[in-house]
MMTF fields as JSON, N, C-alpha, C and O atoms, coordinates in Angstrom:
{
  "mmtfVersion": "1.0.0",
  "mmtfProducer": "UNKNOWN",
  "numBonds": 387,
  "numAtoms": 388,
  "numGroups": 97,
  "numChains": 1,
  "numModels": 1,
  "chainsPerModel": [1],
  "groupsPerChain": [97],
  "chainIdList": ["A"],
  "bondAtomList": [4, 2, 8, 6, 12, 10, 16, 14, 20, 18, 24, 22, 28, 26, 32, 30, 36, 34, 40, 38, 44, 42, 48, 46, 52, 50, 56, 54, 60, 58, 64, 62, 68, 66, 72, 70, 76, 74, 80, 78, 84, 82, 88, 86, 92, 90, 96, 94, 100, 98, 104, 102, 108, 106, 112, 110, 116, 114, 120, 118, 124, 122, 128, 126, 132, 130, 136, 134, 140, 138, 144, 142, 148, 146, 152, 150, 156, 154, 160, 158, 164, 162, 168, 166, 172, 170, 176, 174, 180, 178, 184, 182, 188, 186, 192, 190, 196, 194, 200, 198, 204, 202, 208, 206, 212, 210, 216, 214, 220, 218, 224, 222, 228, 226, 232, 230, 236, 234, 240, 238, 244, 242, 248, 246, 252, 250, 256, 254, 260, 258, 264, 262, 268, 266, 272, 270, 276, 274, 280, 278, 284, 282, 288, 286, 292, 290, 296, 294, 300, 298, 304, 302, 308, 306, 312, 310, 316, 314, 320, 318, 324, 322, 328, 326, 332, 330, 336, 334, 340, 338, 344, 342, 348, 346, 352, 350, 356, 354, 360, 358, 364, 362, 368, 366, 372, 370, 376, 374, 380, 378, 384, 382],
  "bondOrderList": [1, 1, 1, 1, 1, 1, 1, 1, 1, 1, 1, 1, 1, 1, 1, 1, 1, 1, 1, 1, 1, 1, 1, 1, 1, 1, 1, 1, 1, 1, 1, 1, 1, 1, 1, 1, 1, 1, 1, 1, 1, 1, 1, 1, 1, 1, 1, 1, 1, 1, 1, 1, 1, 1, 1, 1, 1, 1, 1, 1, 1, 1, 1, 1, 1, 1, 1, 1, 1, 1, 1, 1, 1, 1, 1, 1, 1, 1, 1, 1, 1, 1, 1, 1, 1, 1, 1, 1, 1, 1, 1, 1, 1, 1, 1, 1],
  "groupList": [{"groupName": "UNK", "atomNameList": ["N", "CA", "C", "O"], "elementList": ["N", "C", "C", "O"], "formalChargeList": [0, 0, 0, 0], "bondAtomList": [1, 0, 2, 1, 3, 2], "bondOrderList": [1, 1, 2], "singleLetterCode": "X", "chemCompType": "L-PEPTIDE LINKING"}],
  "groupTypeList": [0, 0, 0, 0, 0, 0, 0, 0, 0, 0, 0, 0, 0, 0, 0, 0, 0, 0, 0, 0, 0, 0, 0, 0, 0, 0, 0, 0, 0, 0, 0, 0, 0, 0, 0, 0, 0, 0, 0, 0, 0, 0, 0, 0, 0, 0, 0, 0, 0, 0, 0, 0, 0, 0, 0, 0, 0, 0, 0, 0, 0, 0, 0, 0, 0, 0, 0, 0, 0, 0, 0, 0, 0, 0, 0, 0, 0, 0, 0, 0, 0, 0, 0, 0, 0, 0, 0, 0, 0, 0, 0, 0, 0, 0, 0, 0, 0],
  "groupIdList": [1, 2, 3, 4, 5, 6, 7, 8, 9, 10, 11, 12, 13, 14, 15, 16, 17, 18, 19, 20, 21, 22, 23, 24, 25, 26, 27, 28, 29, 30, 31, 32, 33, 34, 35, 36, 37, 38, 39, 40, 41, 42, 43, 44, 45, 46, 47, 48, 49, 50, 51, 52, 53, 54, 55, 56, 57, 58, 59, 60, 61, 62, 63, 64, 65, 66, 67, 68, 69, 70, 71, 72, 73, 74, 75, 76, 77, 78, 79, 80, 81, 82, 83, 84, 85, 86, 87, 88, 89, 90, 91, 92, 93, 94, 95, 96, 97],
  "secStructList": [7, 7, 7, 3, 3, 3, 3, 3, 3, 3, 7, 1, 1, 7, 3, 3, 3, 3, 3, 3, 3, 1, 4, 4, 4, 6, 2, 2, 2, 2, 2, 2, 2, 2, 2, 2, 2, 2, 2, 2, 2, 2, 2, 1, 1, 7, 6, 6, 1, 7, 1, 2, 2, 2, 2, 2, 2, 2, 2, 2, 2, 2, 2, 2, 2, 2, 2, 2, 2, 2, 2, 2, 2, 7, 6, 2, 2, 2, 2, 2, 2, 2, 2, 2, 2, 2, 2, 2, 2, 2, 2, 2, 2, 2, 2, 2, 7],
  "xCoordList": [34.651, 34.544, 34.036, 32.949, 34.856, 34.303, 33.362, 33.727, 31.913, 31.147, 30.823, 29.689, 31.858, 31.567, 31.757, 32.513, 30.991, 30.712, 30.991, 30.841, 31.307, 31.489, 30.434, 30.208, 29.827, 28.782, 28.846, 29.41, 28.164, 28.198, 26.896, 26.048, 26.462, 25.215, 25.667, 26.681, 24.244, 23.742, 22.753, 21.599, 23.545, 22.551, 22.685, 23.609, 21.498, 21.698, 22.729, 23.68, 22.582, 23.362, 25.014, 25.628, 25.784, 27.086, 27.034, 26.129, 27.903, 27.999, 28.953, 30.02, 28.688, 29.546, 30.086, 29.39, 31.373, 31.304, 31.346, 31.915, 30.777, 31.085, 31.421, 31.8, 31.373, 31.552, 31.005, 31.312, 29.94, 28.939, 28.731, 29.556, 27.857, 27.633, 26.898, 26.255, 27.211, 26.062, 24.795, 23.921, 24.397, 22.878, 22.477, 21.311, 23.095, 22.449, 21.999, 21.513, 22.365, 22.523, 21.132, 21.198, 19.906, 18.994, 18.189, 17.434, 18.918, 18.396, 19.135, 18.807, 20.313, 21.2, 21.13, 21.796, 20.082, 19.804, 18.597, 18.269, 17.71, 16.659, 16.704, 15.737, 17.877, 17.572, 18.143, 17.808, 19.141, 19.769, 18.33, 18.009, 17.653, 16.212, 15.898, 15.999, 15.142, 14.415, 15.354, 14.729, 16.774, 17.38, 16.777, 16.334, 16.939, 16.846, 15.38, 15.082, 14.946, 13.561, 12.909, 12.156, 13.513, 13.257, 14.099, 13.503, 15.735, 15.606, 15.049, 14.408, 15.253, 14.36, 12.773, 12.481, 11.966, 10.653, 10.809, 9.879, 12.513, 12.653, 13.394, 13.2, 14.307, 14.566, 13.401, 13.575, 12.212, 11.171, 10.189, 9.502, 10.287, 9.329, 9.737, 9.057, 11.147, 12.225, 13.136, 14.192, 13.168, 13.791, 14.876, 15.786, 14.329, 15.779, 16.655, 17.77, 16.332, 17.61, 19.054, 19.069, 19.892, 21.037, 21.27, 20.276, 22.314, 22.603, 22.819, 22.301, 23.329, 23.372, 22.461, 22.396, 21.69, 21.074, 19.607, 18.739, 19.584, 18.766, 18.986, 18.088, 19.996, 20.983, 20.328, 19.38, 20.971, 20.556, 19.274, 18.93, 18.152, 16.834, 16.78, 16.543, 16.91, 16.73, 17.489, 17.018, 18.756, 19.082, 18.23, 17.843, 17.765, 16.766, 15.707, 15.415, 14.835, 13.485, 13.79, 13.03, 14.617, 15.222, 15.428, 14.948, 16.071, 16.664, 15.333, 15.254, 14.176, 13.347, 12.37, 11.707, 11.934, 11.324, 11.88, 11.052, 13.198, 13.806, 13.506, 12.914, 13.935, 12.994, 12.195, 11.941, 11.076, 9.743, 9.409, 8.833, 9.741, 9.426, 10.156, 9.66, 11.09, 12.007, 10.837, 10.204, 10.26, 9.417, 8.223, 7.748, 7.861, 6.428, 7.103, 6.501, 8.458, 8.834, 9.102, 9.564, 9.065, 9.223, 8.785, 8.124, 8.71, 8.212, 8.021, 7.021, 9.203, 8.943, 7.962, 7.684, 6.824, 5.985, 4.931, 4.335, 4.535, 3.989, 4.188, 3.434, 6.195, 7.041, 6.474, 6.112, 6.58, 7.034, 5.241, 5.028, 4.155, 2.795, 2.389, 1.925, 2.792, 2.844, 3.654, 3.104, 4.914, 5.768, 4.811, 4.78, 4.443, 3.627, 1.822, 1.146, 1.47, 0.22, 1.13, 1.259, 1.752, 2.444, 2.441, 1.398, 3.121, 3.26, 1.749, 1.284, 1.137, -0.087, -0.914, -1.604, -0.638, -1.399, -0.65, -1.139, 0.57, 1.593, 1.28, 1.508, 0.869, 0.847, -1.171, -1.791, -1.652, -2.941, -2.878, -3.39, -2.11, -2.417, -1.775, -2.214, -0.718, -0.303, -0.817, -0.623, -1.511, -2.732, -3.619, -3.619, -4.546, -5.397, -4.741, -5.509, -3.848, -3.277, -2.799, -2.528],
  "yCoordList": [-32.426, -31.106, -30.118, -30.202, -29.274, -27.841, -27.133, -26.222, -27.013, -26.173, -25.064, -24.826, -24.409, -23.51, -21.979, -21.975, -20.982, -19.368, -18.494, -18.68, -17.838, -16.113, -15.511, -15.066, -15.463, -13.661, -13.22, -13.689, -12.025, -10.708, -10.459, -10.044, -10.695, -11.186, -9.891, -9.728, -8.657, -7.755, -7.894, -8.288, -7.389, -7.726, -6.726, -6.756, -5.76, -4.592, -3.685, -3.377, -3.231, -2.168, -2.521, -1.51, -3.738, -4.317, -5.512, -6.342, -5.459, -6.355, -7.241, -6.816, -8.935, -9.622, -10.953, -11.874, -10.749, -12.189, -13.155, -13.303, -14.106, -15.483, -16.635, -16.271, -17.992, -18.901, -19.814, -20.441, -19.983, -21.112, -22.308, -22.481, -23.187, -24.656, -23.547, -22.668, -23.844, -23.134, -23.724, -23.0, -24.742, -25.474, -24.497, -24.11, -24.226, -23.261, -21.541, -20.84, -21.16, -20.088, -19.121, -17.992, -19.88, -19.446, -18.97, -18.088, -20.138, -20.293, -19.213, -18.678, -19.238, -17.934, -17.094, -16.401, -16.284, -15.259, -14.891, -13.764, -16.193, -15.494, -15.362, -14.909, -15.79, -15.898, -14.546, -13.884, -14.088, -12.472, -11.641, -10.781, -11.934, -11.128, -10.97, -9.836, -12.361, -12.335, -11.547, -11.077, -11.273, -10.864, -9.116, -8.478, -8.775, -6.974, -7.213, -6.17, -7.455, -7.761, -7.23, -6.296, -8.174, -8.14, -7.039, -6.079, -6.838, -5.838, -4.631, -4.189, -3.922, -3.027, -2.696, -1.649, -4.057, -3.442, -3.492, -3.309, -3.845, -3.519, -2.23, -1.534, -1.841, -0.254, 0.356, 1.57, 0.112, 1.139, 1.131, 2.084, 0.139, 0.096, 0.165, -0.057, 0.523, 1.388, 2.159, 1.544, 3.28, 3.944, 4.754, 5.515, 4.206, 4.453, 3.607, 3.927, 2.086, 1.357, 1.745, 2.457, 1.362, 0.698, 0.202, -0.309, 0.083, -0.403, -2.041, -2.841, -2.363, -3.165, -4.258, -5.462, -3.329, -3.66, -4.014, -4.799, -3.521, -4.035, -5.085, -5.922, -5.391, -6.654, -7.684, -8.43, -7.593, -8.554, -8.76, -9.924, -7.657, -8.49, -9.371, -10.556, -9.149, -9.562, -11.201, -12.299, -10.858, -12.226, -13.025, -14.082, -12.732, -13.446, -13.735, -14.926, -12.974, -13.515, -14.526, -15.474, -14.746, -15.621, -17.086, -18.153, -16.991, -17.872, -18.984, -20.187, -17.366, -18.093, -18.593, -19.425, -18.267, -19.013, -20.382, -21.29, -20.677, -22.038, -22.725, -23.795, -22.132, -23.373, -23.341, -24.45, -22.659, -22.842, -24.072, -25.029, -24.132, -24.743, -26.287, -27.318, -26.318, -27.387, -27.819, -28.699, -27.514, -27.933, -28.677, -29.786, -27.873, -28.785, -29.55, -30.622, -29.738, -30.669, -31.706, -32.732, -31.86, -32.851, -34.331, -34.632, -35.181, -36.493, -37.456, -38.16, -37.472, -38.546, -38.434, -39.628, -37.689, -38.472, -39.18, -40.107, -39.034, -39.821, -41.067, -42.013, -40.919, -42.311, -43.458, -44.63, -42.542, -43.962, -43.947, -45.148, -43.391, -44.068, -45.184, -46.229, -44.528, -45.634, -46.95, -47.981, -47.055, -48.348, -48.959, -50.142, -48.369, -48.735, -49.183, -49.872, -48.678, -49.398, -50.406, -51.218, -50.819, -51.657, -52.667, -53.315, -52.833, -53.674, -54.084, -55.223, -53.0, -53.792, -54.77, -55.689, -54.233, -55.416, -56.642, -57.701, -56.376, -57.995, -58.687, -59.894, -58.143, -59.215, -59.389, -60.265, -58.456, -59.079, -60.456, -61.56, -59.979, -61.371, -62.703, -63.809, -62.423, -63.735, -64.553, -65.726, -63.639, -64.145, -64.776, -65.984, -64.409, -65.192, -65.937, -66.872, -66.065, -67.553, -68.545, -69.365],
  "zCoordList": [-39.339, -39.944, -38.9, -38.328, -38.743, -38.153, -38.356, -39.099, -37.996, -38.425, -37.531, -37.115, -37.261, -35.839, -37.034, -38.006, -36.671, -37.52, -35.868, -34.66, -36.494, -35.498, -35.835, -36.961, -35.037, -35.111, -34.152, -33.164, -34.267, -33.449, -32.907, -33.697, -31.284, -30.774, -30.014, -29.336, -30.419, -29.597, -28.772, -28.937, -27.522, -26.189, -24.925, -24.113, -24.909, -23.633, -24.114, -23.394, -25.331, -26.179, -25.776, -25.436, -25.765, -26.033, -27.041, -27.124, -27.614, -28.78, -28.455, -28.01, -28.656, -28.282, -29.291, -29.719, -29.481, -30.728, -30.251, -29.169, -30.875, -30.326, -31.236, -32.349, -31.026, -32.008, -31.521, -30.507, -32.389, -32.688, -33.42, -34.317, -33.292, -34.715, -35.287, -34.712, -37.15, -37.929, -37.808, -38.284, -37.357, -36.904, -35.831, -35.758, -35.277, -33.702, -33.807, -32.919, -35.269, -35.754, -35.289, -34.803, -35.577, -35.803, -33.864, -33.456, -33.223, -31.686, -30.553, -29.494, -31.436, -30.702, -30.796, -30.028, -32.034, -32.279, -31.843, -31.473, -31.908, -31.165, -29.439, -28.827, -28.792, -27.474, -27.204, -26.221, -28.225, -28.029, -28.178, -27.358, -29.115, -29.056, -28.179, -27.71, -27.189, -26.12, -25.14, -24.19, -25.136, -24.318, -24.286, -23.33, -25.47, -25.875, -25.786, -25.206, -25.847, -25.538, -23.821, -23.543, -22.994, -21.447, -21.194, -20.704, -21.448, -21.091, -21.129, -20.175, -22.328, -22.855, -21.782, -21.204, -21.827, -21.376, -19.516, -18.731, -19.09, -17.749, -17.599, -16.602, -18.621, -18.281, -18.893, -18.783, -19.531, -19.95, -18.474, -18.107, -17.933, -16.529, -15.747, -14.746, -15.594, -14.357, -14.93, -15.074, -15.328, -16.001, -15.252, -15.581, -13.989, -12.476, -12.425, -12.012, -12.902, -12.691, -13.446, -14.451, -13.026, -13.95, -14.932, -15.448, -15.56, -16.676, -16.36, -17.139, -15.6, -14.323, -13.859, -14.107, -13.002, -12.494, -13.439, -13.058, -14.265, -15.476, -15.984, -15.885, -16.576, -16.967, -15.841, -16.085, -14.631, -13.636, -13.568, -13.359, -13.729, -12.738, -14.42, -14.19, -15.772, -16.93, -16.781, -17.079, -16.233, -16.008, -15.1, -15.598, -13.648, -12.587, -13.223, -13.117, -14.0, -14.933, -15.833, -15.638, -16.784, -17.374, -16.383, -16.767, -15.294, -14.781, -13.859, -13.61, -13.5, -12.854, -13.517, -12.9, -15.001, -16.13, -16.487, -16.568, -16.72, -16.504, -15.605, -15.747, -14.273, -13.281, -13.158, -12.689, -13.23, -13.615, -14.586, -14.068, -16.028, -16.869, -16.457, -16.91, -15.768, -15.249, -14.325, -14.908, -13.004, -12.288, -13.317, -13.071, -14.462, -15.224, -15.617, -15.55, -16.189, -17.356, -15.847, -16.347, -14.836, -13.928, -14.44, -13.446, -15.074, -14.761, -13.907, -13.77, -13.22, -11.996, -11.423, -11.309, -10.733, -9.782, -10.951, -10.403, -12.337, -13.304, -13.36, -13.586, -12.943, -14.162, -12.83, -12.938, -11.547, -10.09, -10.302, -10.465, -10.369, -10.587, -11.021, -10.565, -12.475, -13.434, -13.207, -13.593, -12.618, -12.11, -10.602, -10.26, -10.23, -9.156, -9.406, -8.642, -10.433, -11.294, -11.974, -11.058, -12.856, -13.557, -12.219, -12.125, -11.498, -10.136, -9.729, -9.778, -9.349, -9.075, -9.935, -9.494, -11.991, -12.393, -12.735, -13.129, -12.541, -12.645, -11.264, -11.187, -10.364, -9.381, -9.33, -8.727, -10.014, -10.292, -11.167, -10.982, -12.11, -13.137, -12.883, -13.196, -12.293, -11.469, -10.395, -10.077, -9.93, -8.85, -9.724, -9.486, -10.839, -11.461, -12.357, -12.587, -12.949, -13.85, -13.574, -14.451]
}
């Protein structure tokens, strides 16, 4: 079954349709928020830029918050610790049994 809906996601005063899962409904709308959101308080704190060029630095903040949050969500140097404590007490306990 198809559960894909059309809406109409305003973002940087253009309106764009798209087609979505109706489960995603709620996540796509708020990321159009956060979109009118950043821009907005970057043409209110450069009111010289572009239409443009607003868009863009809105896209670069976005992009550099992702890798940001990508760098914390890192696990590996935890996971190889932990496999490397794990190692040290398997060959502890084999030594004493």
């Amino acid at each position: 079954m198809n559960d894909k809906i059309k809406i109409n996601l305003h973002m940087a005063g253009t309106t764009y349709p798209v087609f979505i899962e109706r489960k995603d409904e709620e996540i796509v709308r708020e990321a159009a928020k956060q979109v009118n959101i950043r821009f907005n308080q970057n043409r209110q704190a450069n009111p010289e830029l572009s239409h443009e060029k607003a868009i863009a630095i809105t896209a670069f903040e976005f992009a550099l918050q992702v890798l940001d949050q990508k760098d914390r969500n890192d696990t590996e140097p935890y996971t190889n610790k932990i496999k490397e404590l794990t190692e040290v007490l398997d060959n502890h306990f084999k030594e004493t049994t």
